[in-house]
C-alpha positions as CSV (number, residue, x, y, z in Angstrom):
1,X,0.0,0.0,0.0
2,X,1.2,3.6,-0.9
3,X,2.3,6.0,1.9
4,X,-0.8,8.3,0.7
5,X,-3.2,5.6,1.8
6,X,-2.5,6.1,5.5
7,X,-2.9,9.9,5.5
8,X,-6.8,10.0,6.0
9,X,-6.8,13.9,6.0
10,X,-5.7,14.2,2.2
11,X,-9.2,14.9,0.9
12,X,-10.1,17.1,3.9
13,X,-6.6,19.7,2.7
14,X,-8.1,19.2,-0.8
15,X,-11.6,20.6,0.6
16,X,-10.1,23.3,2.6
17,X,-8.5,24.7,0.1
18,X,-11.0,24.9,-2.6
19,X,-13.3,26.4,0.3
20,X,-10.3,28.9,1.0
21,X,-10.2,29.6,-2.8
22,X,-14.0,30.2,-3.2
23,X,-13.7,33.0,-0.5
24,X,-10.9,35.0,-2.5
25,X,-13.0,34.5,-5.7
26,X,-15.8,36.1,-3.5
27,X,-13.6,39.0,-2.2
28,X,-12.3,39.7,-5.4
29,X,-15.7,40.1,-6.7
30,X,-16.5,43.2,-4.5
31,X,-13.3,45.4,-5.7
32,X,-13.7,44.6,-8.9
33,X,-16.1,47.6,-9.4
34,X,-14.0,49.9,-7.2
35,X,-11.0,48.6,-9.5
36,X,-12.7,49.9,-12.3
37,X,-13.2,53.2,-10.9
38,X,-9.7,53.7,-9.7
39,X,-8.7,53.0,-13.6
40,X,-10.9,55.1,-14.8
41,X,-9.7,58.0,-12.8
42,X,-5.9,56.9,-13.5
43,X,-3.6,57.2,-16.0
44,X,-5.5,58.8,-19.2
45,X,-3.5,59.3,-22.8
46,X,-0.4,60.5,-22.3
47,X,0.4,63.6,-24.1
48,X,4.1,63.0,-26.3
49,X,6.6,66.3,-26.1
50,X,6.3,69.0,-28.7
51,X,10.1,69.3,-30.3
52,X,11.5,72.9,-30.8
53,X,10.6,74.7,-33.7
54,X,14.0,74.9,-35.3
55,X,13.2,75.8,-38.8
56,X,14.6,79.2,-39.1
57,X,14.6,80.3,-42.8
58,X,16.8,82.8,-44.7
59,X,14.4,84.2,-47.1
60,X,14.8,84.0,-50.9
61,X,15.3,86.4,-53.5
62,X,17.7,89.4,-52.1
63,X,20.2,91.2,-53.6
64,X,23.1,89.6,-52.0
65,X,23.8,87.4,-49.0
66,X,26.4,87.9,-46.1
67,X,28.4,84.5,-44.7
68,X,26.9,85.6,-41.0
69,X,23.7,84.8,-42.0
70,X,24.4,81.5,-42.5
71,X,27.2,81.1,-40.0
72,X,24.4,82.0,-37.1
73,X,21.9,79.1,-37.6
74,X,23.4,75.6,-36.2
75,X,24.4,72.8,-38.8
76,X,21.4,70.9,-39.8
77,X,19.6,74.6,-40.2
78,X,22.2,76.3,-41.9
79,X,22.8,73.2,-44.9
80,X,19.0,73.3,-45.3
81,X,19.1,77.2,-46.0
82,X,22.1,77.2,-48.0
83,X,20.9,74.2,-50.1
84,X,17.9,76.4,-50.7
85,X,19.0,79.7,-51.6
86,X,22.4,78.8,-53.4
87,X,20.7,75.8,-55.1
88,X,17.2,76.8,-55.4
89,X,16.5,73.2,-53.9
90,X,15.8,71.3,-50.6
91,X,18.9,69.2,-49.4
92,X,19.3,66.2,-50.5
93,X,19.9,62.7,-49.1
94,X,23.6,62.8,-50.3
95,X,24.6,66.5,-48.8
96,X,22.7,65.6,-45.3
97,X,25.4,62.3,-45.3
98,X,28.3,63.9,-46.1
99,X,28.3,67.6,-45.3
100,X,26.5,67.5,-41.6
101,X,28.3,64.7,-39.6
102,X,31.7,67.0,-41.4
103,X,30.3,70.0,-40.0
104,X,29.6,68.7,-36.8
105,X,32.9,67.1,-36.4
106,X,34.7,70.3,-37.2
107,X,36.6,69.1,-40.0
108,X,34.8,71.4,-42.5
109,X,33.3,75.0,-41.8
110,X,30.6,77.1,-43.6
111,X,32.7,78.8,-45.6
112,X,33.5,75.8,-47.4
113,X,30.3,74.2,-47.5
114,X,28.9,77.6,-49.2
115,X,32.3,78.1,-51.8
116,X,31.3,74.2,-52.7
117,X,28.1,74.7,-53.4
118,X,28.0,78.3,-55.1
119,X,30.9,76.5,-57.8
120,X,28.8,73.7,-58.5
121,X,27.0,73.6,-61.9
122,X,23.5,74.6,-59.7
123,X,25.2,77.3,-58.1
124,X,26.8,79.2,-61.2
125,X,23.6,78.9,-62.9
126,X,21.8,80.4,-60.5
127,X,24.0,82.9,-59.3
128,X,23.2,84.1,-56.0
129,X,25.7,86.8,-54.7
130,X,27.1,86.2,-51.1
131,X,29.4,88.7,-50.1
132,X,33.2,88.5,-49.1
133,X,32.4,84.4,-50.2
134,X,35.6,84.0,-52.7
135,X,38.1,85.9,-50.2
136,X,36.7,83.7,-47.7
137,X,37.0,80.4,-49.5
138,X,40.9,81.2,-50.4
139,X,41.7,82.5,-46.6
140,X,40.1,79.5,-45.7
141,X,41.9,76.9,-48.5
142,X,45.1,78.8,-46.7
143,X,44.2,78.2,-42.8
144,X,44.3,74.8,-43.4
145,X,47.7,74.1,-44.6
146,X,50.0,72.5,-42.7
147,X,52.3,74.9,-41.9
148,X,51.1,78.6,-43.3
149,X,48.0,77.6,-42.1
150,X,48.1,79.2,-38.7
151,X,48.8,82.7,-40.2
152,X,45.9,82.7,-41.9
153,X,43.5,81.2,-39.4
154,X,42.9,84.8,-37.0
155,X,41.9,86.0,-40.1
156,X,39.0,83.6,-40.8
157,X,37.4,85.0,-37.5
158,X,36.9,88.5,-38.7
159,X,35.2,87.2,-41.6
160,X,33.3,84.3,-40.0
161,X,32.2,85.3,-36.6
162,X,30.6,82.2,-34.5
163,X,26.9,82.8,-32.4
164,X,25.5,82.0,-30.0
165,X,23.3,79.7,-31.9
166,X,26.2,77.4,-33.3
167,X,27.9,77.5,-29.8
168,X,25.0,75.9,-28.7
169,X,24.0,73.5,-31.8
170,X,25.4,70.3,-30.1
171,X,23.1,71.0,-27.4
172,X,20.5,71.2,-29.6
173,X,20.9,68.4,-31.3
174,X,21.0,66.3,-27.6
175,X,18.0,68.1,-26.7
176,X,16.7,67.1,-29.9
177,X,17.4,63.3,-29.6
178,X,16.3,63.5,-25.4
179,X,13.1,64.6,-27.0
180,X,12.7,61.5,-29.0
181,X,14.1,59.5,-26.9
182,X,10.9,60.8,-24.5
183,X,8.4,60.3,-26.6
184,X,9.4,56.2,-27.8
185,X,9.1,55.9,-24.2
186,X,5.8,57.4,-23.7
187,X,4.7,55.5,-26.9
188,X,5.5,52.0,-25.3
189,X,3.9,53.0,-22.4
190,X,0.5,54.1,-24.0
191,X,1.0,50.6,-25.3
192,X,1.6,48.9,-21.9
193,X,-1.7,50.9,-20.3
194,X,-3.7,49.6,-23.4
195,X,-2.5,45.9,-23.0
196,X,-2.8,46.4,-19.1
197,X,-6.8,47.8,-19.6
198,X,-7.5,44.8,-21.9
199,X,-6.1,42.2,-19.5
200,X,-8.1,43.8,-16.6
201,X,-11.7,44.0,-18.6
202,X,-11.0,39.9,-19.1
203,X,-10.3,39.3,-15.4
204,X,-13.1,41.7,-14.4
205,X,-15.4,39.6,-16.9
206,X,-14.0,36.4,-15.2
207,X,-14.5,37.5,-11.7
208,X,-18.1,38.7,-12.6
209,X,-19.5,36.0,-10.3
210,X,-23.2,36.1,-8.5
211,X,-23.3,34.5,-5.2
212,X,-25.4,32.0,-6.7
213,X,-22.3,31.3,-9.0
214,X,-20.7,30.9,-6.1
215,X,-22.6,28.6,-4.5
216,X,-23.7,26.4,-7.8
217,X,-19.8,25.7,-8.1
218,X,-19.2,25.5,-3.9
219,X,-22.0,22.5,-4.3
220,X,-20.2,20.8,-6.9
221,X,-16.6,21.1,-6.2
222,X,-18.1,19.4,-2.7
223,X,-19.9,16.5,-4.9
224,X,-16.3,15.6,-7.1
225,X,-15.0,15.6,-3.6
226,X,-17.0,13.3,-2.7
227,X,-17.0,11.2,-5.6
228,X,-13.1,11.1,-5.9
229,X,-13.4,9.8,-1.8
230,X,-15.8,7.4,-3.2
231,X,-13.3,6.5,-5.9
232,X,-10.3,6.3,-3.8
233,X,-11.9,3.8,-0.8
234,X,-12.8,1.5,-4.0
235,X,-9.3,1.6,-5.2
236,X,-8.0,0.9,-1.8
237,X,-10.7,-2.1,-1.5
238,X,-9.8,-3.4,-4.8
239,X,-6.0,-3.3,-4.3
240,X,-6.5,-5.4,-1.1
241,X,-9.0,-8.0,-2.7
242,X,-5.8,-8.7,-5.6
243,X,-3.4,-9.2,-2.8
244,X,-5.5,-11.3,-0.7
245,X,-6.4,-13.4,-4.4
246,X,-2.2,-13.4,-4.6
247,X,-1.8,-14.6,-1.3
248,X,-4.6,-17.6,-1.8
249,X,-3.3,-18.4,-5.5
250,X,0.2,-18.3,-3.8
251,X,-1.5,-21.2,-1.2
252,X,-3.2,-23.4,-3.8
253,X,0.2,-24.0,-5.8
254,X,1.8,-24.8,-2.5
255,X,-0.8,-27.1,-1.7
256,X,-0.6,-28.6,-5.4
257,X,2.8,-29.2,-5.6
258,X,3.1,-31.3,-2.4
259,X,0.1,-33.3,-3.1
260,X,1.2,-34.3,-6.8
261,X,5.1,-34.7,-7.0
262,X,4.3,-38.2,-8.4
263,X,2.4,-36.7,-11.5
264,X,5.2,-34.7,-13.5
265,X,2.5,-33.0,-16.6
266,X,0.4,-32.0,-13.9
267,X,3.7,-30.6,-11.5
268,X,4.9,-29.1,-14.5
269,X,1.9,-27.1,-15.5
270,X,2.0,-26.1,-11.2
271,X,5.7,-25.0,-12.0
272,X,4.4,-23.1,-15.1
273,X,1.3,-21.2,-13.1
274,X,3.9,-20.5,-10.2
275,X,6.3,-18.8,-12.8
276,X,3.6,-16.3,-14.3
277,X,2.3,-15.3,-10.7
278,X,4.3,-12.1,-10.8
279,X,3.9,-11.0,-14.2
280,X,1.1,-8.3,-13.6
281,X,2.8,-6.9,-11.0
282,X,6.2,-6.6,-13.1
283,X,3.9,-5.2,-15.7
284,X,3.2,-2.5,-12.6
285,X,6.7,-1.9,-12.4
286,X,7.4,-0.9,-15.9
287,X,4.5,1.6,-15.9
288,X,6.1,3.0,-12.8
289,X,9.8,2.8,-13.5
290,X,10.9,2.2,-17.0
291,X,8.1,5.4,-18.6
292,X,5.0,5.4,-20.5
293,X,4.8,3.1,-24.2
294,X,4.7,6.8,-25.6
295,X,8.1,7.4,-24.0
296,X,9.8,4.4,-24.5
297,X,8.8,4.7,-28.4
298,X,10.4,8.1,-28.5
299,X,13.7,7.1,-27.0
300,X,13.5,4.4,-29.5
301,X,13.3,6.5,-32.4
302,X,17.2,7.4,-32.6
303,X,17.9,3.3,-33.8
304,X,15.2,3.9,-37.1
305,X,17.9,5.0,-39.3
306,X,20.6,2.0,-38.6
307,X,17.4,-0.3,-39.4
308,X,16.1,1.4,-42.6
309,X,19.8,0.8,-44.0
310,X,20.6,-2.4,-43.0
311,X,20.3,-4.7,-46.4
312,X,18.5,-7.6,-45.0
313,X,16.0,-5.5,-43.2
314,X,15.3,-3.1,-46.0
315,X,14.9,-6.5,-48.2
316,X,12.1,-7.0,-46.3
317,X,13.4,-9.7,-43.6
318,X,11.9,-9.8,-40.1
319,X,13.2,-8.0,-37.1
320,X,12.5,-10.7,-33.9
321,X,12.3,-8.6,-30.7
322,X,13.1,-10.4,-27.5
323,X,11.7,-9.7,-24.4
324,X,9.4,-7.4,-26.6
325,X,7.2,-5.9,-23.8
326,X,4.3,-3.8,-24.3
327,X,5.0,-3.4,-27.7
328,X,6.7,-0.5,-28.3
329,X,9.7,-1.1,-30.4
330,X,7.4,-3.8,-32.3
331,X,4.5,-1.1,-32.7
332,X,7.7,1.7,-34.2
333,X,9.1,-0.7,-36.6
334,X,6.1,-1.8,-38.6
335,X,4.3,2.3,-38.5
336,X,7.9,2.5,-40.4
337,X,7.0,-0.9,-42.9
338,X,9.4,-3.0,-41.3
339,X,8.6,-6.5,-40.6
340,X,8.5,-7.4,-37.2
341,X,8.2,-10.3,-34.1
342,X,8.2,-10.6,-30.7
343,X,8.6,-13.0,-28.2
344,X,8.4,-12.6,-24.3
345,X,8.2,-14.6,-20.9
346,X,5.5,-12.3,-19.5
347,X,2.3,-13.6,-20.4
348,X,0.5,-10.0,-19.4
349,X,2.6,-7.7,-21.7
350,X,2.5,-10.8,-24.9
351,X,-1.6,-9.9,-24.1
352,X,-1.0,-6.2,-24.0
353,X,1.3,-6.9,-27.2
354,X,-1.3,-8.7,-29.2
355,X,-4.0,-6.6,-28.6
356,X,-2.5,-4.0,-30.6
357,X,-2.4,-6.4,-33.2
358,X,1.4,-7.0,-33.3
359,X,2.9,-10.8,-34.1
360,X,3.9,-11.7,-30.6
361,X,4.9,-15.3,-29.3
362,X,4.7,-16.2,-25.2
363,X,7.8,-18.0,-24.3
364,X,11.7,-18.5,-24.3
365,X,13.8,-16.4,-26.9
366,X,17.0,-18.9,-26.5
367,X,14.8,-21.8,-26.8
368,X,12.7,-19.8,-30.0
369,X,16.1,-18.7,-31.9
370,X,17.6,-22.2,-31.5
371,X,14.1,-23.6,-33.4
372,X,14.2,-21.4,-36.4
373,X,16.7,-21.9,-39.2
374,X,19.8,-20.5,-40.2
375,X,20.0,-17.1,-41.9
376,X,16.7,-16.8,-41.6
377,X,16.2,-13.3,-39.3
378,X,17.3,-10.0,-40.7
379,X,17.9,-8.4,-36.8
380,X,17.4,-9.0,-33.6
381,X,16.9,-6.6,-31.0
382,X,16.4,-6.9,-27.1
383,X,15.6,-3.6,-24.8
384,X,16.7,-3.9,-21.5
385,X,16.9,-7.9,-21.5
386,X,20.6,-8.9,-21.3
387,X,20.9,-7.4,-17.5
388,X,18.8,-10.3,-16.7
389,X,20.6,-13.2,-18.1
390,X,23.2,-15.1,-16.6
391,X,26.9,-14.7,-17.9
392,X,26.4,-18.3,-19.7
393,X,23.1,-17.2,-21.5
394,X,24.6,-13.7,-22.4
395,X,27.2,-16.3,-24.5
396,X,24.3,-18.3,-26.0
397,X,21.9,-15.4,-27.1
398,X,24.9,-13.7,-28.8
399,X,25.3,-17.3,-30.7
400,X,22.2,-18.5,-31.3
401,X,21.2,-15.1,-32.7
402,X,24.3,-15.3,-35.4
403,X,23.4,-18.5,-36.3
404,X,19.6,-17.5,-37.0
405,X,20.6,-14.1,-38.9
406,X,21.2,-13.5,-42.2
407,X,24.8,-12.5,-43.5
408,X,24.8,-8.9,-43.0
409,X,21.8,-9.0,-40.2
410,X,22.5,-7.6,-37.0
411,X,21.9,-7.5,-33.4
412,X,20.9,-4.5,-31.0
413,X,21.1,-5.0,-27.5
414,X,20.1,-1.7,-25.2
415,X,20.9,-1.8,-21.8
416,X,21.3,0.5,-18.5
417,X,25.1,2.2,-18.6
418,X,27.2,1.8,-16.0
419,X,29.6,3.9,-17.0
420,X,26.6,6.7,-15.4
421,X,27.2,6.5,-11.8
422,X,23.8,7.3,-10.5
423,X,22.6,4.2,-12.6
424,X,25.4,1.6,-11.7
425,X,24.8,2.7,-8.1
426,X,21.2,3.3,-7.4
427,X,18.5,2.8,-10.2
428,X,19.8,-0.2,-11.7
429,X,18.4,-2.0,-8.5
430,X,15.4,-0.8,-8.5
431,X,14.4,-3.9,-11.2
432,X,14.9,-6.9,-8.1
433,X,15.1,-9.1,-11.5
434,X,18.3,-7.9,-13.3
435,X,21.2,-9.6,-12.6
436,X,24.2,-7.1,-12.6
437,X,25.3,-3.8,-14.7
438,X,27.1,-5.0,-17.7
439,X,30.1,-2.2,-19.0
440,X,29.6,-1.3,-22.2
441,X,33.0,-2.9,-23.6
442,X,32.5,-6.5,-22.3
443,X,29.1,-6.0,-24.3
444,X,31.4,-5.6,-27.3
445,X,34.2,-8.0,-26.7
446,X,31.1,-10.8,-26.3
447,X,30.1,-9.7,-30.0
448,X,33.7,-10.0,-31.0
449,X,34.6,-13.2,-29.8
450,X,31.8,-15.1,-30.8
451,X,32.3,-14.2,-34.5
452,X,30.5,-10.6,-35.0
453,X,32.5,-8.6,-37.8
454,X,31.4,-4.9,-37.7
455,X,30.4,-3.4,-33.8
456,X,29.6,-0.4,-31.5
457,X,28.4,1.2,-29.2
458,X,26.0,3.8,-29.1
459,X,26.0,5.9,-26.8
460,X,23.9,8.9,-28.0
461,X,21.8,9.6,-31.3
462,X,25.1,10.6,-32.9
463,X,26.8,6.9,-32.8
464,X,23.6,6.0,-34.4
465,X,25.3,7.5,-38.0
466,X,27.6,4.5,-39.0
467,X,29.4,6.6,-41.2
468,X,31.1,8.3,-38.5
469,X,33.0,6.8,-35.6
470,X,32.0,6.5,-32.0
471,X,31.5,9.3,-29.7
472,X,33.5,7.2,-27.2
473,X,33.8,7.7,-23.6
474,X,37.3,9.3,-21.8
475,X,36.1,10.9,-18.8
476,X,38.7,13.9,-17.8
477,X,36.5,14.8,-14.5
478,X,34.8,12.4,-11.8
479,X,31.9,14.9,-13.0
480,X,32.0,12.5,-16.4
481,X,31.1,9.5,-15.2
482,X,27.7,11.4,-13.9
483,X,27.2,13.2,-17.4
484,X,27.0,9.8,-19.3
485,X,23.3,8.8,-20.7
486,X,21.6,6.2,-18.7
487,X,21.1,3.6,-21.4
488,X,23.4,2.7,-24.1
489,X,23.7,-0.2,-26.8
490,X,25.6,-2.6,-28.3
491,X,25.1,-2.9,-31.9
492,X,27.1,-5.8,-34.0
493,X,26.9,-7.3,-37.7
494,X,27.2,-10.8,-39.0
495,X,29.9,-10.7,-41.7
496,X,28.5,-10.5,-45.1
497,X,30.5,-13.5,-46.3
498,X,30.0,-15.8,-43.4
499,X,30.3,-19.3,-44.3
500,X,30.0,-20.5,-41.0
501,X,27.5,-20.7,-38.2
């Protein structure tokens, strides 16, 4: 019996706490409205920041133009308004790339921006006069020579005299980009309120719950509680009623074998009933223990590809699964058209087997390969199976199985890894039937000795590519041998030109 069957106040905590959770559903009902008002009264639409007005404009048409008034407007102001009255033109995409991260960089002044633009082809066509321009441009070709240069430079002062305005352009510009950077922010947040209003309507909605609501579901969460009680004392009852049949069945084939030693058929099918006495409740364990068929086909999946190109196989020859189980390897193979048989001990799983329509015999594997004839299997595959055997057994599966495959079959053994720590030590023992942890390289000297040609072992889904060699295992750490996957397998090939058995 489970540990959870002697706590008898398990469905009273249940009960508590969906009565505890019915009384915050109830509380949470009466805010809701004063929730509502609160929002309605908070945050409305928040307004974005105006930016500056910055477009000062140098008007069109006079007589003649002076360098200060372009020289007083910042850089992004003062290449618009030159573009515009020495071109006749707004600025383009080009002069905006080149001439304003120059100008803002100091490494070009307005002087030279204006000189370059008034010589262009637009400029001389159009012809606008700016005085003291050509002077300029020449005292300002001069300032920047290397060593003359400084001579000439006091003189570019008198004729181009910085404001206030393009003392102050780079704070500009930062106020500029602060007041963009504001208004992203207060976009994301009239965003956020919007998502935030939508996500409190829905709970409102949710929480819109009359107290008869409340009391319709109060009445039947109390009802499933008391059905799932119910439920619970019958699983209880009927767990105890297959133990006590156990322990009577357990009984009768005592009683049988010592009244009828002298009658071997009848002693023998006593031996056989005694055998199967425990194979529901090793079905039990698997459930628990070993994962779900839905697992166990998953974890199987990484092997399809060694199958699909093995030449036997893909000719259409039959892959015998010992100790096939519930099915599961059996039930991957043929969704994949591969044909397929199983064998086990465990009369439950062969009926769980068969009832999904697979080809599954009840008995002995050894005793089943040693009846068929030779070359006659394309694989053979076994899933956790070898821990059981004996060291002698081990010896004959590996030989009977070569004699009964065809050249070029192969065999596929999985099996719990010792090699991971955790397993070798603890969860290997949790199945009382498996006789010891078998390292994955005496797996593969077995193969070898008894006349396998081509072998491996796979240790992850990438030793499952024959075309490349093994991942191996050289642990550098004691931290390795806890990192290693908890199941590996051996996988060996019958030489194409075996001659012998």
């Amino acid at each position: 019996m489970d540990a959870d069957d002697n706590n008898p106040e398990t469905i009273d905590a249940i009960l508590e706490r969906v009565r505890t959770e019915v009384t915050q559903i109830e509380a949470q009902s009466e805010v809701a409205e004063n929730r509502r008002l609160r929002r309605q009264d908070g945050l409305g639409t928040v307004p974005f920041v105006n930016e500056p007005d910055d477009s000062e404009v140098i008007p069109l048409g006079l007589p003649a133009y002076s360098i200060e008034d372009f020289a007083a407007l910042d850089d992004d102001a003062f290449l618009r308004n030159a573009y515009r009255v020495v071109l006749g033109r707004e600025m383009d995409g080009v002069g905006g790339a080149y001439y304003l991260p120059a100008l803002r960089s100091g490494h070009i002044g307005v002087v030279r921006v204006l000189s370059a633009l008034r010589r262009s082809q637009e400029g001389r066509e159009r012809g606008v006069k700016i005085r003291w321009l050509m002077p300029a441009a020449i005292l300002d070709r001069l300032a920047g020579l290397p060593v003359v240069g400084k001579f000439f430079a006091p003189f570019m002062q008198f004729i181009v005299r910085p404001t206030t305005n393009r003392r102050l352009s780079t704070v500009a510009i930062r106020h500029v980009e602060l007041i963009s950077a504001v208004n992203t922010s207060l976009s994301a947040i009239r965003k956020n309120q919007a998502h935030i209003d939508m996500r409190m309507d829905v709970t409102e909605r949710d929480m819109d719950i009359t107290a008869q609501d409340v009391a319709v579901a109060r009445d039947y969460t109390q009802r499933t509680m008391e059905d799932a009680a119910k439920a619970l004392s019958e699983i209880k009852a009927t767990r105890q009623l297959i133990v006590e049949e156990s322990l009577q069945l357990r009984r009768l084939i005592d009683e049988a074998r010592a009244v009828l030693p002298e009658k071997p058929a009848i002693q023998g099918s006593v031996e056989a009933l005694d055998d199967h006495a425990l194979d529901s409740l090793y079905v039990a364990f698997e459930n628990r223990f070993r994962g779900s068929t839905v697992e166990i086909g998953k974890r199987s999946e990484r092997y399809l590809p060694i199958f699909k190109q093995t030449a036997p196989v893909a000719a259409g020859g039959v892959v015998l699964d010992i100790g096939c189980g519930r099915g599961e390897w059996l039930s991957l193979l043929r969704r994949n058209n591969i044909a397929t048989r199983g064998i086990d001990l465990n009369v439950s799983m062969v009926a769980e087997a068969r009832a999904l329509g697979l080809d599954v015999l009840d008995g002995d594997a050894i005793a089943y390969l040693r009846s068929l004839p030779e070359n006659s299997l394309a694989a053979v595959t076994g899933f956790h199976i070898v821990e059981h055997l004996a060291f002698k057994d081990l010896v004959t599966l590996f030989d009977e199985a070569r004699r009964a495959l065809m050249p070029g079959g192969i065999v596929l053994f999985e099996t719990p890894n010792p090699e991971n720590l955790v397993v070798g030590a603890c969860t290997f023992n949790y199945d009382p039937t498996h006789n010891k942890p078998l390292p994955p390289d005496l797996l593969r000297f077995i193969a070898e000795a008894r006349g396998y040609g081509e072998t491996r072992i796979i240790r992850s889904e990438a030793d499952c590519d024959l075309s490349q060699p093994e991942t191996g295992f050289v642990p550098g750490e004691v931290n390795d041998w806890f990192r290693q996957p908890p199941d590996y397998a051996v996988y060996a090939q019958k030489p194409v030109d075996s001659g012998q058995n």
